[in-house]
C-alpha positions in Angstrom: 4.9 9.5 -1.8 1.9 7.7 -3.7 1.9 6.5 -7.2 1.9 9.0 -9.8 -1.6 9.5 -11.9 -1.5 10.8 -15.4 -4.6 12.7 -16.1 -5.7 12.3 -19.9 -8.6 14.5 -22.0 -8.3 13.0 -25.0 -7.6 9.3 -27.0 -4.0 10.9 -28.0 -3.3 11.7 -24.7 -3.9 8.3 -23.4 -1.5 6.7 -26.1 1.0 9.2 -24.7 0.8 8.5 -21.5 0.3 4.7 -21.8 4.1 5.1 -22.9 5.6 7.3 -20.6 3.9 6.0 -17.7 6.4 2.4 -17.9 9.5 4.8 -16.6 7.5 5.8 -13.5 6.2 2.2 -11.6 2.8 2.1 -10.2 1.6 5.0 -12.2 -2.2 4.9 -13.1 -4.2 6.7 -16.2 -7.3 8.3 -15.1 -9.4 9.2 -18.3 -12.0 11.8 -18.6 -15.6 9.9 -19.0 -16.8 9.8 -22.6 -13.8 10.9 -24.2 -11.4 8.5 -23.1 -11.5 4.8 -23.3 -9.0 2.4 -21.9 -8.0 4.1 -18.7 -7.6 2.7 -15.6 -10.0 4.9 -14.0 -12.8 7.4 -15.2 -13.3 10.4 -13.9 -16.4 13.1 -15.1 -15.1 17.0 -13.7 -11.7 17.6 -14.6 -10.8 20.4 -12.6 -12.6 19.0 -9.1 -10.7 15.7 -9.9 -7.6 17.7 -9.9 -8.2 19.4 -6.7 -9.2 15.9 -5.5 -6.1 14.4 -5.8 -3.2 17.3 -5.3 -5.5 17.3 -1.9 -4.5 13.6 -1.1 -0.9 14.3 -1.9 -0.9 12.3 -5.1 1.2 13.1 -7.8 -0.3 14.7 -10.9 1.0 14.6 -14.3 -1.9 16.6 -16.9 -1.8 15.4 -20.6 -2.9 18.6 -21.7 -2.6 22.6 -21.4 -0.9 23.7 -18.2 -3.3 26.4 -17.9 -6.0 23.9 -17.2 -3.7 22.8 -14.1 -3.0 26.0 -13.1 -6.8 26.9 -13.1 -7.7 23.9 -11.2 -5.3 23.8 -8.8 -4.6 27.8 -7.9 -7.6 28.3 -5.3 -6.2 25.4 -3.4 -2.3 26.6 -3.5 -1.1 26.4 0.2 2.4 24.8 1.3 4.4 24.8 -0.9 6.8 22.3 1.3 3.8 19.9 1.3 2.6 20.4 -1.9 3.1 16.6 -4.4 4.8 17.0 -7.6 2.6 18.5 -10.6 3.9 18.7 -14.2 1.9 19.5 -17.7 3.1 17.1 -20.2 2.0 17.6 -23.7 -0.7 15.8 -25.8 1.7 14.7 -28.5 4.8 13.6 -25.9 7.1 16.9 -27.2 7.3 19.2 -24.2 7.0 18.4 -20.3 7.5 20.9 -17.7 7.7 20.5 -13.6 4.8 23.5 -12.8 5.3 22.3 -8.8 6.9 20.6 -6.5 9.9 20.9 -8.5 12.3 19.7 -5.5 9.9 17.1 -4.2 10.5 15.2 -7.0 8.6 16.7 -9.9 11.9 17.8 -11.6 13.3 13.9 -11.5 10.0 12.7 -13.2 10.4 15.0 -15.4 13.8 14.1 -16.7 12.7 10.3 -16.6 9.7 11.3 -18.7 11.6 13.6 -21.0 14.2 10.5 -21.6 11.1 8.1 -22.7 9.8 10.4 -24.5 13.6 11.6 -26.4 12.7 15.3 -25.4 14.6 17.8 -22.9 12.4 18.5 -19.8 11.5 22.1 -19.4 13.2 22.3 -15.7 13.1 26.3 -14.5 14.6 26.0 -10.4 17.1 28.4 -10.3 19.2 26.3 -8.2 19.0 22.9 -10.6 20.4 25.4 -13.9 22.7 27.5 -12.1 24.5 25.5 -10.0 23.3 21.7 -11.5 22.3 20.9 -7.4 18.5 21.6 -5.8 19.9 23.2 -2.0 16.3 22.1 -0.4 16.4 18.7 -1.8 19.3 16.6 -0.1 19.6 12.9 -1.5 17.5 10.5 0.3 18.1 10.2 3.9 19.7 13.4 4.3 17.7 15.9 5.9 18.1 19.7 5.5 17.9 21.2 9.1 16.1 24.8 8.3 14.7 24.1 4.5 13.0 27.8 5.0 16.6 29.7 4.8 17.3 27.6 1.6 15.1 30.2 -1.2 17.5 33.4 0.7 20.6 31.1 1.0 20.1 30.5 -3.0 19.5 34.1 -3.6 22.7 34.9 -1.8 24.2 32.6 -4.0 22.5 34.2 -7.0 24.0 37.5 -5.8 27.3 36.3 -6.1 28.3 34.8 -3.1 30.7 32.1 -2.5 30.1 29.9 0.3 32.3 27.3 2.0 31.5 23.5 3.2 32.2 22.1 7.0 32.1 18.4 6.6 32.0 16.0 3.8 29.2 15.7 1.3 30.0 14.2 -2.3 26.8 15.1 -3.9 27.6 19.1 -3.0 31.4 18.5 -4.4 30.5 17.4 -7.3 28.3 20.4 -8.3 28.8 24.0 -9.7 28.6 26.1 -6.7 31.3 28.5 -6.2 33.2 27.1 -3.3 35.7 29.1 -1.3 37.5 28.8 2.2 36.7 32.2 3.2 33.2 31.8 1.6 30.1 34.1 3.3 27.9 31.3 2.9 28.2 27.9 4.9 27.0 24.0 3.9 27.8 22.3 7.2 27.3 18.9 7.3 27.0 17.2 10.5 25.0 14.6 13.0 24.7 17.5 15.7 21.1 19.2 16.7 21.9 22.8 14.7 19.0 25.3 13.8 20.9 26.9 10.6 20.2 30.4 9.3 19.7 32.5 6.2 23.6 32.3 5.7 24.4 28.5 7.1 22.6 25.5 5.7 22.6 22.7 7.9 22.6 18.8 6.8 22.3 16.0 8.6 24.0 12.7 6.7 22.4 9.4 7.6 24.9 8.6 10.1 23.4 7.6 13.5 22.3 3.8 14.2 19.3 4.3 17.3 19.5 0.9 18.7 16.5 -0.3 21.4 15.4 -3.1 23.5 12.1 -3.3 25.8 10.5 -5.4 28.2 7.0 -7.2 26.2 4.1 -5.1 26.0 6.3 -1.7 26.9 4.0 1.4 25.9 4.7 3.3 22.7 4.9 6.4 25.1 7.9 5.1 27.2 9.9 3.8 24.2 9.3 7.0 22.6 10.3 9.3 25.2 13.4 7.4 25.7 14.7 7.4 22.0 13.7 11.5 21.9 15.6 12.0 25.3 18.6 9.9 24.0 19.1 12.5 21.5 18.5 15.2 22.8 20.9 14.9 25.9 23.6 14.1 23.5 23.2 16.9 21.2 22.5 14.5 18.0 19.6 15.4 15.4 16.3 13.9 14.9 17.5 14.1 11.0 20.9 12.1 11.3 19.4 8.7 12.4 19.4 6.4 9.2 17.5 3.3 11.0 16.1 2.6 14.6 17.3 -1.0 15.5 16.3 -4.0 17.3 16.8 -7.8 18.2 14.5 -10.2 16.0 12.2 -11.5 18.7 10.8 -7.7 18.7 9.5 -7.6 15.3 6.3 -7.0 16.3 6.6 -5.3 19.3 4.3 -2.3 18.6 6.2 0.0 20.8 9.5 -0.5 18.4 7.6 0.5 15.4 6.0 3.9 17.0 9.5 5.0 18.3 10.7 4.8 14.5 7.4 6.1 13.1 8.0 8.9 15.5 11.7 9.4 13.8 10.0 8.9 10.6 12.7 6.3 10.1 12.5 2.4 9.1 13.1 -0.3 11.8 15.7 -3.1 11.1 16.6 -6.6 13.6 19.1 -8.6 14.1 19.0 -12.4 15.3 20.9 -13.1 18.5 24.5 -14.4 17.3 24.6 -11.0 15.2 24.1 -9.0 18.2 26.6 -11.2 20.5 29.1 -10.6 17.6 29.6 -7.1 19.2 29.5 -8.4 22.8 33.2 -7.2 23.4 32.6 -3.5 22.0 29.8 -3.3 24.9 29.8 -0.3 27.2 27.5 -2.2 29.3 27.5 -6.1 29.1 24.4 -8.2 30.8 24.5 -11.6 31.7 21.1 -11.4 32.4 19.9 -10.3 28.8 22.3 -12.9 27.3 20.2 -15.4 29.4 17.5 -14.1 28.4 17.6 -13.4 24.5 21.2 -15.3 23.8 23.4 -12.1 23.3 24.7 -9.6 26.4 23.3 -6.6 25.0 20.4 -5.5 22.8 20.3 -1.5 22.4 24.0 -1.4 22.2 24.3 -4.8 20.6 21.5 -3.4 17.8 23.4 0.1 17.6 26.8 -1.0 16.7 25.9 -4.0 14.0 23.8 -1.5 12.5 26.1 1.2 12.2 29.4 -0.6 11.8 31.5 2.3 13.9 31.1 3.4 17.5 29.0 3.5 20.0 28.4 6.9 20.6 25.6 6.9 23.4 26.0 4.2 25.9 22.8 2.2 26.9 20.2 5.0 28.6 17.6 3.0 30.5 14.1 3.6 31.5 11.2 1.7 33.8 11.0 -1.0 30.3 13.6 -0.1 27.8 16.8 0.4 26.8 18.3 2.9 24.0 21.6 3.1 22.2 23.2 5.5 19.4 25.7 4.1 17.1 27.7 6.4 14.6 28.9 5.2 11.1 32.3 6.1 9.2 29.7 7.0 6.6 26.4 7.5 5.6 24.0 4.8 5.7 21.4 3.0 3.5 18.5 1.4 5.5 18.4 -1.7 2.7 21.8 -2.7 4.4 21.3 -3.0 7.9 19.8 -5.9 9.3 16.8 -7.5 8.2 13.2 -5.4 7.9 10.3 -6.9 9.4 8.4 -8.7 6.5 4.9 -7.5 5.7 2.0 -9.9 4.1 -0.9 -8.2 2.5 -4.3 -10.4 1.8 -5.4 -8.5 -1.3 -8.8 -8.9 -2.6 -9.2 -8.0 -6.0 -12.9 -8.5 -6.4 -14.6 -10.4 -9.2 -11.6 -8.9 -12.0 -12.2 -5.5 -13.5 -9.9 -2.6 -12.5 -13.0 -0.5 -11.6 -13.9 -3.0 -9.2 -10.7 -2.7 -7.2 -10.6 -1.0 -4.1 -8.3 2.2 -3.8 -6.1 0.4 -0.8 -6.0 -2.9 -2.6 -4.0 -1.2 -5.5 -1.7 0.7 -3.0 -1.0 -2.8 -1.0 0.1 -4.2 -4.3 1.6 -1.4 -6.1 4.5 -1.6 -2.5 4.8 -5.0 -2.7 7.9 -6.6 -4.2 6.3 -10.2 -4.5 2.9 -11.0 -6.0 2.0 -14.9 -5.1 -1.4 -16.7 -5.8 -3.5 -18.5 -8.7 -1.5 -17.8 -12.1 -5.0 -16.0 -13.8 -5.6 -13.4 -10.8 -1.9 -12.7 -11.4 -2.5 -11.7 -14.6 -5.7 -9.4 -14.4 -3.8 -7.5 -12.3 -2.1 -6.1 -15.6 0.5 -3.2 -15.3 0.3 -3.3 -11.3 2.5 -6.6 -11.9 4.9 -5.0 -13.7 8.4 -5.1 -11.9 7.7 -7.6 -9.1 8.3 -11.4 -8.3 5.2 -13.7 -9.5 4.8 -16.6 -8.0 1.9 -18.4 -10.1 0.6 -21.8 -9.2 -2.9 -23.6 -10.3 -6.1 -24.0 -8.9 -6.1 -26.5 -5.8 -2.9 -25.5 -4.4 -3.9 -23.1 -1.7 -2.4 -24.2 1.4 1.4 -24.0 -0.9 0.6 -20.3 -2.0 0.0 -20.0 1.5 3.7 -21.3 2.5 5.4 -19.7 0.2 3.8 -16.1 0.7 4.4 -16.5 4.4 7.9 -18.2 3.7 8.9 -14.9 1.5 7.6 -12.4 4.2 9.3 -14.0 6.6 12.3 -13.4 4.4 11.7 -9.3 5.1 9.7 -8.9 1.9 6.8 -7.2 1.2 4.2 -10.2 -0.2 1.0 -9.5 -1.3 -1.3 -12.6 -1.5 -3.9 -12.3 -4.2 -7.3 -13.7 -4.2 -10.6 -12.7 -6.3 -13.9 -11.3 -4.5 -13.1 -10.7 -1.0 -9.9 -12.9 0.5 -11.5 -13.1 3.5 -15.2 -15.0 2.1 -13.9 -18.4 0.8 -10.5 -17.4 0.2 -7.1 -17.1 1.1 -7.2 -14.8 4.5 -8.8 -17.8 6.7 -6.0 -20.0 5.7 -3.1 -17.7 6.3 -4.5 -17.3 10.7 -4.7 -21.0 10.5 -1.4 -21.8 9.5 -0.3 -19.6 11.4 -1.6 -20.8 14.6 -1.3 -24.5 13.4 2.6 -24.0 12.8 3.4 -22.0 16.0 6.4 -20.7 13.4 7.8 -17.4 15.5 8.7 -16.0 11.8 5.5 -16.0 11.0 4.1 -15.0 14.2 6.5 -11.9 14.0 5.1 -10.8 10.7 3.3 -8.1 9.9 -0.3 -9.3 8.5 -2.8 -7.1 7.2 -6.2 -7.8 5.2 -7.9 -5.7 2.5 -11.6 -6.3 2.0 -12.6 -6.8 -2.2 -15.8 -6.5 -4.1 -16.9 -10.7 -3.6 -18.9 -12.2 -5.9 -21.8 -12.2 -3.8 -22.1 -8.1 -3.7 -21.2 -8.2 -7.9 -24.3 -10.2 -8.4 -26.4 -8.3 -6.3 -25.7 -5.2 -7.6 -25.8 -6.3 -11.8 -29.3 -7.9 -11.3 -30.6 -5.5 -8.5 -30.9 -5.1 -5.0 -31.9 -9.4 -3.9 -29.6 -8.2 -0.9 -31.8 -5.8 0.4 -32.9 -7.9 3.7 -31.2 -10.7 5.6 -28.7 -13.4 3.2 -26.3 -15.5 3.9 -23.7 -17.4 1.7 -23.6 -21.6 1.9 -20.6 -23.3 -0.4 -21.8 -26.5 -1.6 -17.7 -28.1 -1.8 -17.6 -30.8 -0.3 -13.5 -30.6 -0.3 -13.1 -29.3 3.3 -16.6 -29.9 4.8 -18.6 -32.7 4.6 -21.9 -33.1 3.3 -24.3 -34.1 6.3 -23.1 -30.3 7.5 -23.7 -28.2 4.7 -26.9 -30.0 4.0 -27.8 -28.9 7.4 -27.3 -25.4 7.1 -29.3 -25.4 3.8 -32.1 -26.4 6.1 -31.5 -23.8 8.5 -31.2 -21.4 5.7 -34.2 -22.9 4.3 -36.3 -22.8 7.3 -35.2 -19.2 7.7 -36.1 -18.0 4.3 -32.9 -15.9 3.9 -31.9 -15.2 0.4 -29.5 -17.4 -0.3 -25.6 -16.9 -2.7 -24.2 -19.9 -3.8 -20.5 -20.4 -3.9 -18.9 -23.6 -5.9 -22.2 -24.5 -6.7 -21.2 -27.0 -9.1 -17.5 -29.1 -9.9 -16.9 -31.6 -13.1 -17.6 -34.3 -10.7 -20.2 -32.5 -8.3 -23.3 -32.0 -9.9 -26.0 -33.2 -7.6 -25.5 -31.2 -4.7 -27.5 -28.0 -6.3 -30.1 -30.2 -7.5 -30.4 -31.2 -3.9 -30.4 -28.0 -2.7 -32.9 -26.7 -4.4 -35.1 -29.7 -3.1 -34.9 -28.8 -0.3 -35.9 -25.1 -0.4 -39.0 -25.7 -2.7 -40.0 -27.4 0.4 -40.0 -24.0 2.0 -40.3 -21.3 -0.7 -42.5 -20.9 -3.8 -41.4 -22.4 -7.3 -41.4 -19.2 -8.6 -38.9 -17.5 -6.3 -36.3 -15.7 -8.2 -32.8 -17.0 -8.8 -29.7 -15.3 -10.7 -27.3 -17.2 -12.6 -23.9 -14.4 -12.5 -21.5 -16.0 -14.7 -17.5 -13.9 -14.8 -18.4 -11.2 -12.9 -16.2 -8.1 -14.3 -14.9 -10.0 -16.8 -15.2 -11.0 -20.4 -17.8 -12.7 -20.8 -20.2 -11.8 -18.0 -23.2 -13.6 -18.0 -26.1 -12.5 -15.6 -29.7 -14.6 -16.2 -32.7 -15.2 -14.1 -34.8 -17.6 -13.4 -37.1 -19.6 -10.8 -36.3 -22.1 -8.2 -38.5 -24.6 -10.0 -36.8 -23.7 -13.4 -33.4 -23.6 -11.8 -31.2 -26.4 -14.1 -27.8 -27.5 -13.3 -26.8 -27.6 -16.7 -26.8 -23.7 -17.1 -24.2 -23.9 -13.9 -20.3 -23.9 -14.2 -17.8 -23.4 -11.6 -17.5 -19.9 -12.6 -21.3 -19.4 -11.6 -22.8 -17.6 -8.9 -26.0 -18.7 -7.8 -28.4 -16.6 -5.9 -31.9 -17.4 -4.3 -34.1 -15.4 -3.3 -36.2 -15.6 -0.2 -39.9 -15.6 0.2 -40.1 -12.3 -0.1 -37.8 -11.9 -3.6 -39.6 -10.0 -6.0 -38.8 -10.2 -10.3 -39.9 -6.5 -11.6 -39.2 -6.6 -15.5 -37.5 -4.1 -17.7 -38.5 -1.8 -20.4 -35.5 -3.8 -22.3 -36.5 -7.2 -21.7 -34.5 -7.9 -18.4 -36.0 -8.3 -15.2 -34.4 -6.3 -12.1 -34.5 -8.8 -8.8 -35.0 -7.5 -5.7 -35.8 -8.3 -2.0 -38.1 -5.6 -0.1 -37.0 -4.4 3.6 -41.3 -3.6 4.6 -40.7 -0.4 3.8 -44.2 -0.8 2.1 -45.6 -2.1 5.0 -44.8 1.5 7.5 -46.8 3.8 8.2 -46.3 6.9 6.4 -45.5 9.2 8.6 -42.3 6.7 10.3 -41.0 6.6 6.9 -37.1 6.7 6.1 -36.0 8.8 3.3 
């Protein structure tokens, strides 16, 4: 499930949900335009906004009537077993009441909001007051077999009838429904394939270990197949497997990760030695896998360490893979099995503001547990930092951050490495690949590495002072850290010589000051004095700064490291403003068609 939003109308709403929002991490404030200031987002339609997100599944939480919900979100009513939680919280913080989704969490975030708040949560499921348990909402990793008997079963229930329970489940036990041996009604809780019915509930308890080993490059198809025809010969439910299993050097083996997508289940390894620990409880021993991968057995091997019981289904094979089910003396919990293959996002943040942040950047770091990466960027990142690891160093220490992000994913965590503008122009992403490859580490190698693009600097500038993007640019950095100068003088010549606009990254350092002046000798040579150039200055920030002038008036004194400089081409135009500014922008020729072959 996605991050909460709270969805504010008014000033007094956002101070109410600015306060209830720290019980619920991740959550965001989205503020309705000119009445709200301060929230993370802005939004301009209220009720389309609404529809907008209870569409994407996200979680909705109105600081206002419940009417207005139930207005905007009626025409679009469907499932109510897919439907995200929805609650109506009051203005002033003194009533909040679970509207849907009641058992898909709305009911909890309600009672965690009512506890912030010091109020009692308006909670009306007829299952959660009359017998203090919700029947269609097991704990996590228990799965209710036929959730559509469960609104009949309760009624039953309602009616007066006792029911009786086949296996053991605490969180029923403990609860206020009238329990009898000879009971109508039935709570059975076990690991076998049942279907259930109006008057028999069926639960499946976290209990089953799927363990799995494949030949390299196996198809998704093949390891699939096996893992569903593993369970199904043997009776076991879908439902009841807590984890599927595997032996490190198939962390990122994509065929392993679609057969527990396909369980919608999380995937856990073991090293070698863990997996030879359990070489004398193997049905099926192999002297060839142990010469292989250092341990006699992988599916079994992975199938017993993670369940810490039997082995239940001896190793099934196929044309490239192997499949075993372990069963546990008890339930389960995914956290405690093995070791989870460790993910590294590369998170551009773009030049700072929260408005500037892509939606996917902000999911990557709300799910991570670590944040690593230049103390400042760390901070703008404000409440999304709340709750996780920061590891903050200083400018200059790239290639550590680096380490240490890779060092802490390779630990099973989720890392998110944070850079400004795009990570991938100038930044952080080019580094991570080449360490990688440079290192030849197989925990890194094994990791899972994904990159999110961010607003750079580049497309900021462009867009405050115009359009000087308009036809073709390119981007030179003028640091001389990591490339010497002969080379990036001779791609200011190119550049030059191909009258592209031009951005400017590190344009300047305290002790590099004559490289722009050099620069720009070299394009007067090839573009006239009065080309347009922007001076963009903490982009998104406090502070911002966005000035133009000409290539002949361009000064190195008005230029700080936190500058962006762009250049205009030739063909660069400066088309003033009724305020006094000046709008920069670079034509395509559109002027130059003939009118009848011309693009709207």
């Amino acid at each position: 499930m996605s991050a909460p939003v709270f969805v504010v109308l008014s000033q007094s709403g956002l101070e109410v949900a600015s306060g209830a929002r720290t019980v619920l991490p991740g959550a965001e404030i989205h503020g309705l335009a000119h009445r709200v200031a301060g929230a993370d987002k802005d939004f301009s339609a209220t009720l389309d906004h609404l529809r907008a997100l209870f569409s994407a599944g996200t979680p909705i939480i109105g600081v206002f009537a419940a009417g207005i919900l139930i207005r905007a979100l009626g025409p679009v009513l469907s499932d109510k077993r897919a439907e995200p939680p929805v609650l109506a919280l009051a203005e002033d913080g003194s009533a909040v009441v679970p509207l849907l989704g009641g058992h898909h969490g709305a009911n909890d975030m309600a009672r965690r909001l009512a506890a912030a708040l010091g109020i009692e949560p308006a909670i009306t499921t007829a299952g959660d007051l009359n017998f203090g348990v919700a029947l269609d909402e097991p704990p996590t990793g228990w799965h209710l077999a036929n959730p559509e008997d469960a609104k009949p079963f309760t009624a039953a229930l309602m009616a007066g009838a006792r029911v009786r329970l086949e296996g053991t489940a605490p969180w029923l036990t403990g609860t206020r429904l009238p329990f009898s041996a000879d009971g109508t009604l039935t709570l059975r809780i076990t690991e076998r394939a049942e279907a259930g019915s109006e008057t028999c509930l069926v639960y499946h308890p976290p209990v089953l270990a799927v363990g799995v080993g494949c030949e390299r490059g196996a198809s998704a198809e093949e390891v699939t197949a096996l893992v569903r025809e593993t369970l199904a010969s043997a009776g076991l439910a879908k439902g009841a497997v807590a984890a599927l299993c595997s032996i490190d050097v198939k962390m990122d083996e994509p065929a392993i990760h679609a057969a527990a997508a396909d369980l919608g289940v999380p995937v856990r390894f073991f090293d070698a030695a863990r997996l030879e620990e359990e070489a004398q409880h193997l049905a099926n021993p192999s002297d060839l896998v142990f010469r292989e991968v250092g341990c006699h057995g992988v599916a079994e091997g992975a199938a017993l360490a993670a369940s810490g019981g039997t082995l239940l289904v001896p190793k099934r094979k196929s044309a490239r893979a192997t499949c075993a089910v372990g069963l546990a003396p008890a339930p389960l919990h995914a956290d405690a099995i093995g070791r989870r293959r460790g993910r590294l996002s590369v998170v551009g943040i773009g030049p700072g503001s929260d408005g500037w942040r892509t939606p996917e950047a902000d999911s990557w770091l709300a799910s991570a547990t670590d944040l690593v990466g230049y103390h400042l960027y760390l901070d703008l990142l404000g409440e999304l930092a709340a709750g996780k690891r920061r590891h903050g160093y200083e400018l200059g220490a790239e290639e550590t951050r680096v380490r240490v992000a890779l060092d802490l994913a390779a630990e099973g965590r989720d890392v998110a490495l944070v850079s400004s503008g795009d990570a991938g122009i100038y930044a952080m992403a080019t580094l991570v690949f080449e360490l990688v490859e440079r290192e030849e580490r197989a925990d890194w190698a094994r990791l899972d590495i994904a990159v999110t693009p961010g607003i750079s600097a580049l497309q900021a500038a462009a867009a405050r002072a115009g359009a000087p993007l308009g036809h073709d640019f390119c981007t030179i950095s003028l640091s001389d850290l990591l490339t010497p100068w002969p080379v990036i003088e001779r791609r200011i010549r190119a550049a030059a010589e191909g009258d592209f606009v031009i951005a400017v990254y590190n344009p300047v350092s305290r002790r590099r000051t004559e490289q722009l002046p050099a620069m720009k000798a070299v394009l007067l040579e090839h573009r006239p004095a009065a080309t347009p150039v922007i001076l963009a200055r903490n982009l998104g920030r406090p502070g911002e700064a966005i000035a133009v002038t000409t290539l002949a008036a361009l000064d190195v004194a008005d230029v700080d490291m936190l500058t962006l400089v762009l250049i205009g081409s030739s063909e660069t135009r400066a088309l003033p403003r009724g305020d006094g500014g000046t709008w920069v922008y670079t034509p395509r020729g559109y002027a130059a068609k003939h009118p009848d072959e011309r693009s709207s």
